[in-house]
Backbone bond lengths (Angstrom), bond angles and torsions (degrees), N, CA, C in turn:
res aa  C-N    CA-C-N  psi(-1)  N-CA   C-N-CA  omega(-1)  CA-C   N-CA-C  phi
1 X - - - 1.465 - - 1.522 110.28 -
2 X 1.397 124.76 -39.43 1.363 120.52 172.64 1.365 114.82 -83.37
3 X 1.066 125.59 4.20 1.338 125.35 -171.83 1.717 97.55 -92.12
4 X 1.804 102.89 -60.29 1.288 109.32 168.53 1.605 117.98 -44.16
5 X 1.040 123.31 -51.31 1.763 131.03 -176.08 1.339 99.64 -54.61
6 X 1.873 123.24 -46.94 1.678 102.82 -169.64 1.683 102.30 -69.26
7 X 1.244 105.27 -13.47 1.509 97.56 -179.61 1.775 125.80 -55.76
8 X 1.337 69.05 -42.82 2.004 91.05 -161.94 2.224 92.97 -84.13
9 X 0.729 101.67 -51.44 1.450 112.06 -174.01 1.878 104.57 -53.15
10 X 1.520 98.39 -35.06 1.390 88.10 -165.24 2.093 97.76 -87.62
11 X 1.338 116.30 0.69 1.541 115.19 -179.65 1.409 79.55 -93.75
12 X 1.385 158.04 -62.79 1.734 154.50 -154.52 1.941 80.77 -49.37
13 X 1.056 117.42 -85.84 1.440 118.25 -177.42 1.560 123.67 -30.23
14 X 1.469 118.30 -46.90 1.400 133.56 155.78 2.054 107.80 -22.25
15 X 1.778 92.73 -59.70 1.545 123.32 -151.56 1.619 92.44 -67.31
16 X 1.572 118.46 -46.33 1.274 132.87 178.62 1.469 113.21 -46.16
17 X 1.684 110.76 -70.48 1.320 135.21 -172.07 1.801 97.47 -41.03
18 X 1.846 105.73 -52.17 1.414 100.55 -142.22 2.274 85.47 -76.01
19 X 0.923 107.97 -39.42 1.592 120.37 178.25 1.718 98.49 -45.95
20 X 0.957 118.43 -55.23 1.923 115.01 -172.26 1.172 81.42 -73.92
21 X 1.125 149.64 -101.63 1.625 128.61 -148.20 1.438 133.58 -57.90
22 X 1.644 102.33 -42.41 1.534 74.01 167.79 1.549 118.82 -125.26
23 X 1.156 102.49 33.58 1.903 84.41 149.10 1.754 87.00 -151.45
24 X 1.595 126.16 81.78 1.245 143.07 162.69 1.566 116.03 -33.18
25 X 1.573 113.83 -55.66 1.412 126.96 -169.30 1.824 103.43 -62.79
26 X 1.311 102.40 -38.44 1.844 97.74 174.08 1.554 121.66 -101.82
27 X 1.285 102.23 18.61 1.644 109.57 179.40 1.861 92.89 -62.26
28 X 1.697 131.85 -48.47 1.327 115.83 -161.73 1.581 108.96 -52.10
29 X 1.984 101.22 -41.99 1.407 100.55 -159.51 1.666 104.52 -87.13
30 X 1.081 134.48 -21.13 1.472 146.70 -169.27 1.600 106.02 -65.98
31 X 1.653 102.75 -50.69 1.364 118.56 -166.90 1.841 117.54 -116.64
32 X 1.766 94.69 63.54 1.476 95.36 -169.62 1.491 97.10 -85.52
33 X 1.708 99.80 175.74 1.805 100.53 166.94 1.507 124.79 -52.40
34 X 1.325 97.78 -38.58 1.396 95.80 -176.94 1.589 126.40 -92.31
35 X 1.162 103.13 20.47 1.810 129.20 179.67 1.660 92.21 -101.09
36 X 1.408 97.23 -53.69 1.863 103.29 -177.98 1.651 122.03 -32.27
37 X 1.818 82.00 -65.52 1.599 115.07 178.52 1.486 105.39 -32.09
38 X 1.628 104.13 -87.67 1.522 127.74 173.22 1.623 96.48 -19.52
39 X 1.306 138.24 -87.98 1.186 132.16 -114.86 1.802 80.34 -92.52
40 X 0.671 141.23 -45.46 1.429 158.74 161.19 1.584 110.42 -5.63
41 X 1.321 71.36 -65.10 1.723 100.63 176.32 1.286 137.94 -47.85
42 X 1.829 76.68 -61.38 1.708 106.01 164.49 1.612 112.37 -56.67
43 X 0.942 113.96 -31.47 1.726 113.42 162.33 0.943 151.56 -23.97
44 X 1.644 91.07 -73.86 1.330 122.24 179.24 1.352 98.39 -69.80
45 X 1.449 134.27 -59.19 1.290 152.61 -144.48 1.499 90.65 -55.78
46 X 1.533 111.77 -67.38 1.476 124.60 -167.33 1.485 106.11 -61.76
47 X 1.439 128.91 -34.68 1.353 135.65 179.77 1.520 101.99 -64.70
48 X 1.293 114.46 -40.78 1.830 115.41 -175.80 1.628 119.31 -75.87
49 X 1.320 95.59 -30.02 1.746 119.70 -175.68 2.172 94.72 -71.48
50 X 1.368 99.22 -80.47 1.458 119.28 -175.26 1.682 115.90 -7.80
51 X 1.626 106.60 -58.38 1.195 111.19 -171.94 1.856 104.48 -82.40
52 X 1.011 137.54 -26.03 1.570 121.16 176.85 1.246 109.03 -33.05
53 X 1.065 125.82 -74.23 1.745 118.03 -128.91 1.902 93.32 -67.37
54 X 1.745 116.01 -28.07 1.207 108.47 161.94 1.485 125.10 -56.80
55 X 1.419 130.23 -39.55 0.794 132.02 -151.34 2.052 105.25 -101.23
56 X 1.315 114.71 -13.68 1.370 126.45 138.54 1.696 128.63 -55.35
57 X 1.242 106.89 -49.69 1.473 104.69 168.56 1.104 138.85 -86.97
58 X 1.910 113.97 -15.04 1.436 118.63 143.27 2.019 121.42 -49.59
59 X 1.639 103.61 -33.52 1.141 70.33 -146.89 1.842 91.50 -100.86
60 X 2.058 113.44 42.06 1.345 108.91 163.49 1.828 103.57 -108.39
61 X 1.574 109.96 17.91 1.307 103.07 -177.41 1.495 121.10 -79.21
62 X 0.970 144.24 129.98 1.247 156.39 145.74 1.626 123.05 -27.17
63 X 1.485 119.44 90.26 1.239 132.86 144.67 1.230 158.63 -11.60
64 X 1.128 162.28 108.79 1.440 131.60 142.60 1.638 115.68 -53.24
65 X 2.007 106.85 159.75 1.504 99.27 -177.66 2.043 102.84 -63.98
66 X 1.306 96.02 -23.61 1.922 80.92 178.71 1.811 96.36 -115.63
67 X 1.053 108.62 145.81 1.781 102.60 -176.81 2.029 76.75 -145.57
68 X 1.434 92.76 145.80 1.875 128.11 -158.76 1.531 81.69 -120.06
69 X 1.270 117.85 116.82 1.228 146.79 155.79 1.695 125.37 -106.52
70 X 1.364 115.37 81.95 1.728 106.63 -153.38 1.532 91.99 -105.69
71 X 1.234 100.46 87.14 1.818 124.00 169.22 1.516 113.65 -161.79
72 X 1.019 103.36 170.97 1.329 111.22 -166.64 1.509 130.35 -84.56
73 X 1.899 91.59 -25.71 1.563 116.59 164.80 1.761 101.62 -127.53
74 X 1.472 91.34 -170.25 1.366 102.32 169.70 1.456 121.07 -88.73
75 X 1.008 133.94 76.11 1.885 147.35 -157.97 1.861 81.08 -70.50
76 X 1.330 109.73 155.26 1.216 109.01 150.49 1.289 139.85 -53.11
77 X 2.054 88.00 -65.05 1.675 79.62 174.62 1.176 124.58 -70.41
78 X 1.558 142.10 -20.98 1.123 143.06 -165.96 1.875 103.62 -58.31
79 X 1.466 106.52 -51.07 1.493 129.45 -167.02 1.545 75.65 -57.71
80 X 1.409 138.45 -81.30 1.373 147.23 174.49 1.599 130.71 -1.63
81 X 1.542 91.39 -59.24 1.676 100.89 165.56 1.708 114.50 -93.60
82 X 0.806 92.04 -5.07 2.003 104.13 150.25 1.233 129.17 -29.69
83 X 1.152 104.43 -65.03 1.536 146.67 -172.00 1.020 108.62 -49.58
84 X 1.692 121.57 159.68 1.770 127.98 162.42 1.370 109.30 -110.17
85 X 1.991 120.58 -2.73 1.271 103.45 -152.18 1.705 82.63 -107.13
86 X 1.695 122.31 177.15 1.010 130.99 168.96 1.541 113.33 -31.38
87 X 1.189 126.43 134.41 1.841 124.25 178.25 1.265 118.72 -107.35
88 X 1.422 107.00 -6.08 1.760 112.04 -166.16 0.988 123.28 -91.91
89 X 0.839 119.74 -0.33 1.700 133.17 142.70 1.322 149.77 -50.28
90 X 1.672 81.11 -62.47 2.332 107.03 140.88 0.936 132.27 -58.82
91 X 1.748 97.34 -33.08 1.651 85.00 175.40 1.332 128.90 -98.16
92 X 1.388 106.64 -12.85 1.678 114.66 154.42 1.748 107.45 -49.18
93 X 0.881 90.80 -52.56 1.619 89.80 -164.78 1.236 102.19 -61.45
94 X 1.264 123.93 -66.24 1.764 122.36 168.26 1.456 109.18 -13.28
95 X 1.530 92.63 -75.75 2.123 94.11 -173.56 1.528 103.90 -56.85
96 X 1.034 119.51 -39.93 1.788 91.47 172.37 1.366 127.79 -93.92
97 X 1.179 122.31 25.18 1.986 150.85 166.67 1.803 75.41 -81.62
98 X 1.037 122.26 -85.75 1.373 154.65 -143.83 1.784 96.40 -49.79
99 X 1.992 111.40 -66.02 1.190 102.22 167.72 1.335 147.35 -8.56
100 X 1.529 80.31 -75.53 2.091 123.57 170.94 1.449 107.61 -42.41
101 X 1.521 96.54 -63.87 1.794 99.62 174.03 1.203 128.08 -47.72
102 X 1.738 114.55 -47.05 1.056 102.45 -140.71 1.676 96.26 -125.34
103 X 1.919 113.35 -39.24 1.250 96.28 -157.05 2.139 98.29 -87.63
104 X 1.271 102.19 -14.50 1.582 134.38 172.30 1.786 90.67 -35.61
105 X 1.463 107.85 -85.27 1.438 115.53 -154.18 1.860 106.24 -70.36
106 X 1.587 113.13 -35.14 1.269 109.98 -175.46 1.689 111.91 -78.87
107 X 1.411 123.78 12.69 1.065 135.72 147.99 1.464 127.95 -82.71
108 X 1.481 119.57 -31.67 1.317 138.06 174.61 1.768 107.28 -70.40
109 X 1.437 108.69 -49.01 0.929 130.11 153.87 1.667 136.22 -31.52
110 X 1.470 99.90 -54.33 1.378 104.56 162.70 1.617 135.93 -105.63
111 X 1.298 101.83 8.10 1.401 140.36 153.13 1.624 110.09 -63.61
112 X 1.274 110.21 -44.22 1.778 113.59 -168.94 1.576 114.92 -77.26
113 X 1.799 95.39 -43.95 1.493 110.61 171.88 1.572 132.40 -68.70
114 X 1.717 99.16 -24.72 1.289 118.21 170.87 1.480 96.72 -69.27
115 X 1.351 152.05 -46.43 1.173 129.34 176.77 1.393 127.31 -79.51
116 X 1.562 109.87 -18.32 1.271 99.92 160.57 1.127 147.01 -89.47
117 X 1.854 110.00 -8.45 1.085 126.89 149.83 1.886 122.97 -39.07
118 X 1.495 92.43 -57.84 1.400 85.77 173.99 1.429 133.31 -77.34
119 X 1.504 110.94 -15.67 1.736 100.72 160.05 1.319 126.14 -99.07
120 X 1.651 106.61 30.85 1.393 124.58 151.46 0.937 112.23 -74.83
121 X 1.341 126.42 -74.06 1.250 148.04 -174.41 1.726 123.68 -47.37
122 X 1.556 96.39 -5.88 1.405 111.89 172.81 1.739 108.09 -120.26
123 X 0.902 118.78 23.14 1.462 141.93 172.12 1.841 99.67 -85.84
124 X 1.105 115.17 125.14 1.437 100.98 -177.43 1.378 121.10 -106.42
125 X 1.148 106.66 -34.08 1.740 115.92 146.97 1.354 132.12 -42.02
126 X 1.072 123.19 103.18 1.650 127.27 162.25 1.215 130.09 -24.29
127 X 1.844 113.66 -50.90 1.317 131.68 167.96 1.623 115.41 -68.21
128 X 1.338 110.51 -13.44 1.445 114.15 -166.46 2.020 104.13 -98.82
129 X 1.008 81.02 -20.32 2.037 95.31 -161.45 1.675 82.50 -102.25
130 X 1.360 135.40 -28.15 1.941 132.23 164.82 1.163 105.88 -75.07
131 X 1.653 138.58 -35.17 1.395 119.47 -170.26 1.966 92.71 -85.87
132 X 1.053 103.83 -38.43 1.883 103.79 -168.96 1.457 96.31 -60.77
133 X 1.570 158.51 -57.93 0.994 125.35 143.80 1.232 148.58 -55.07
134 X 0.965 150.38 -11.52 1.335 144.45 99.75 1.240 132.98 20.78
135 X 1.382 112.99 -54.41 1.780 124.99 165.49 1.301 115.60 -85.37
136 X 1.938 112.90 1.02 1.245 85.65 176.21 1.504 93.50 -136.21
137 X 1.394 125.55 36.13 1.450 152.86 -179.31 1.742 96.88 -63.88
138 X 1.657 109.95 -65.39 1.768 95.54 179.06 1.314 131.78 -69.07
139 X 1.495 101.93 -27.48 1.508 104.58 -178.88 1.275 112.31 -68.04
140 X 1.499 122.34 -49.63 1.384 120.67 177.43 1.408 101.71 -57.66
141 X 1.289 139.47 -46.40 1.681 122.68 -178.65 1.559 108.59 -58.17
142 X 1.483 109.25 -39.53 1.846 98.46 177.34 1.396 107.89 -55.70
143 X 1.591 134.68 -66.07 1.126 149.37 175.78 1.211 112.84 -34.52
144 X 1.278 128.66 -43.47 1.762 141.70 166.04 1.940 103.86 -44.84
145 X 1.282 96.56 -62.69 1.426 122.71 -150.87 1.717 88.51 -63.41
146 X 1.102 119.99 -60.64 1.651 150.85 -129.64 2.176 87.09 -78.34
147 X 1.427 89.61 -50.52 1.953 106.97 -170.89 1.381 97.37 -78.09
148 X 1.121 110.25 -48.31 1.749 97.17 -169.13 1.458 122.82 -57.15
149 X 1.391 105.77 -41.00 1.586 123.94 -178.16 1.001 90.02 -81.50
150 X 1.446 165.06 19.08 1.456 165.43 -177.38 2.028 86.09 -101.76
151 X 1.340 75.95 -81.21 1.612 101.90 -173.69 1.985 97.61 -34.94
152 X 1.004 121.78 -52.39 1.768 128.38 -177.69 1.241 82.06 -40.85
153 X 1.238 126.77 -87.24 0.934 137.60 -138.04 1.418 119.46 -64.09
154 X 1.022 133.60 -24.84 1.479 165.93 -172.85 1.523 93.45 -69.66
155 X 1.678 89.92 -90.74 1.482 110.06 167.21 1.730 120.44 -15.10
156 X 1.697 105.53 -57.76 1.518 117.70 -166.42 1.921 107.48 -58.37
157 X 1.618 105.24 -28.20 1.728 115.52 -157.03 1.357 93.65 -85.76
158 X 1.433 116.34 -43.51 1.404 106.88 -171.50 1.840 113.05 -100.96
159 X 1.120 97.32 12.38 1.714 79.01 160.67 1.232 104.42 -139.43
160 X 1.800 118.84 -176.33 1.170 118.00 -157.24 1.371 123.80 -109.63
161 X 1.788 100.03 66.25 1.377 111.29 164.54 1.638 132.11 -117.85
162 X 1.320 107.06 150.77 1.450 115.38 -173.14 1.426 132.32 0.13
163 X 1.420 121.38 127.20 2.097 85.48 177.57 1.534 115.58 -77.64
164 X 1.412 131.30 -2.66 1.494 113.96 173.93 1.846 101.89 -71.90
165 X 1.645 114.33 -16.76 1.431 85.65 172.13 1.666 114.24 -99.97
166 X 1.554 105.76 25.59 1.564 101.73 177.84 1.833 104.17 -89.06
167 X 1.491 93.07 -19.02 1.710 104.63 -159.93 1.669 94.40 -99.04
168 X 1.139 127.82 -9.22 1.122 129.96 178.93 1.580 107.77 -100.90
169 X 1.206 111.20 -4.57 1.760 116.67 171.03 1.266 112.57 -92.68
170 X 1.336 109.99 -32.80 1.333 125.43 -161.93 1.799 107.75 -96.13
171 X 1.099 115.93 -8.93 1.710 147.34 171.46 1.663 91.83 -66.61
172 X 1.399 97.99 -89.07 1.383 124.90 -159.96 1.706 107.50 -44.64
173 X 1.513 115.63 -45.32 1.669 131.64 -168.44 1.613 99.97 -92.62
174 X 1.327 133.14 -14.91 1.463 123.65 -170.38 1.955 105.43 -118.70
175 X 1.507 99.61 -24.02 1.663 123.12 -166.15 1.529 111.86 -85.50
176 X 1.749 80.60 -89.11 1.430 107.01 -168.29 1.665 111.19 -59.44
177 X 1.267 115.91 -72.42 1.631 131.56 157.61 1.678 90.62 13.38
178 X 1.610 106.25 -108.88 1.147 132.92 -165.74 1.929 116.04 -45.94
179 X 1.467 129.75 -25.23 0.684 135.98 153.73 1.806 135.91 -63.74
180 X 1.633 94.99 -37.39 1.499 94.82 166.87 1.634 111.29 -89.69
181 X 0.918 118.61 4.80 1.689 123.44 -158.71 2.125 101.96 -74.16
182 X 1.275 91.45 -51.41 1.518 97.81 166.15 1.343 115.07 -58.97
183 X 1.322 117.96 -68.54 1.541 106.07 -177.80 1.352 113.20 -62.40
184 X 1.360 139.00 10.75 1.787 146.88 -172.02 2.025 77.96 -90.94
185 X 1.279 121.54 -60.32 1.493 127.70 -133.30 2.180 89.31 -101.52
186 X 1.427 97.61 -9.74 1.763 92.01 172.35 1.751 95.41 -93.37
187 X 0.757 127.19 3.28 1.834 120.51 -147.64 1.927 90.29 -108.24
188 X 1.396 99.36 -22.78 1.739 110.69 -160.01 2.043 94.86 -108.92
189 X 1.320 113.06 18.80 1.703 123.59 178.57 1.559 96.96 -101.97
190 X 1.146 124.23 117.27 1.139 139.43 -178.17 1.570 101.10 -38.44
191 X 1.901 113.79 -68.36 1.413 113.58 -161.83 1.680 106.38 -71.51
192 X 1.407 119.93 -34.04 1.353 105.93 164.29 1.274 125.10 -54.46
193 X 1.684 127.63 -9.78 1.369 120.47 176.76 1.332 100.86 -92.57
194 X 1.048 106.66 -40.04 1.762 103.27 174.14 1.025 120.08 -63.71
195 X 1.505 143.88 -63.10 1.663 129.00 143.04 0.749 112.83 -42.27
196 X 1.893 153.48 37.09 1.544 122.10 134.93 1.879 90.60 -100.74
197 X 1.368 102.02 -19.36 1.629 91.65 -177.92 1.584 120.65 -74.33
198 X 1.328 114.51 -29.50 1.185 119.30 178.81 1.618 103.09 -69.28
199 X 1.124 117.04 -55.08 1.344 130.05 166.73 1.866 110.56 -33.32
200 X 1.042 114.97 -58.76 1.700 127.46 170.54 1.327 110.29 -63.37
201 X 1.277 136.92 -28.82 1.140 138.57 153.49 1.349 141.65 -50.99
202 X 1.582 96.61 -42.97 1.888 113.50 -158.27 1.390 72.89 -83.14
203 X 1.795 148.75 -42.26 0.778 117.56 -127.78 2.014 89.36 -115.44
204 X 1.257 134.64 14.93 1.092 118.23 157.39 1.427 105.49 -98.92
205 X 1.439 114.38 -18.94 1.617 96.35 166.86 1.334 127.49 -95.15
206 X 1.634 103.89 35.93 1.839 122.87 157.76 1.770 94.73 -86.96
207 X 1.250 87.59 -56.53 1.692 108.88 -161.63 1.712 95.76 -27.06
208 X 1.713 90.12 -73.54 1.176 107.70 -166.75 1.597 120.38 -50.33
């Protein structure tokens, strides 16, 4: 469910980015609180909804009395190839859980940037076309960060490598991701850059 939500949450942000740049004059009325709320909402909702009907048909699958789960959580598919009973069913359904999630929003995603790319690029100022990326400097590093380790992980199930690097894909895209994602979007706050610099400062002129 949180995995799904950074999905959907990080295209609402996409929707934001592409709204402040290029059509600025209706960012107040476009992007009220209660536009926020809603879509916000709608997020979570669809992120909480999305995974059932998988998580109903995992749990009529058929067992052994001991079943070896070599991950760190309960992954779907892992719980999936678990199993003794037919899987291809789950795992259809998985890859299209997965679609929805993943290839769904990073299309929305590059849909948003594709337009703001181009009314960058019609920005004629230098300083004007550096601050307009600029505002969208963390999100694109979350979005970078968030797909690639998607892709690991993807990558790790369907081809034929090790499982410490299936559990180490699945670390990085379910773990790590979401944990550095905040400090990605504190790092891009003006006064936090300035208190880590002052901070980097006071402390080579201890050194010194």
């Amino acid at each position: 469910i949180f995995s799904c939500s950074e999905a959907f949450i990080l295209v609402v942000m996409a929707y934001d980015r592409y709204v402040a740049i290029c059509r600025p004059l209706s960012y107040p009325v476009l992007t009220t609180t209660h536009t926020n709320v809603t879509l916000a909402t709608c997020a979570w909702l669809t992120a909480f909804l999305l995974p059932i009907p998988a998580v109903v048909q995992t749990s009529h699958l058929a067992f052994d009395n001991t079943a070896h789960i070599y991950h760190c959580f309960c992954d779907h598919l892992a719980v999936v190839q678990a199993s003794c009973s037919d899987i291809k069913p789950q795992t259809l359904l998985g890859f299209c859980i997965t679609m929805v999630v993943s290839f769904l929003p990073f299309l929305l995603v590059l849909l948003s940037y594709a337009h703001i790319l181009a009314s960058v690029l019609h920005i004629s100022s230098r300083e004007g076309r550096s601050r307009a990326f600029s505002t969208c400097s963390s999100h694109l590093l979350v979005v970078g960060t968030y797909y690639s380790s998607i892709a690991i992980a993807y990558v790790a199930y369907r081809a034929d490598l090790p499982l410490d690097f299936h559990v180490m894909g699945n670390v990085v895209y379910a773990i790590l991701t979401p944990v550095l994602t905040p400090l990605t979007y504190t790092l891009g706050n003006k006064d936090v850059k300035a208190a880590i610099t002052r901070m980097a400062s006071g402390r080579l002129e201890i050194i010194a």
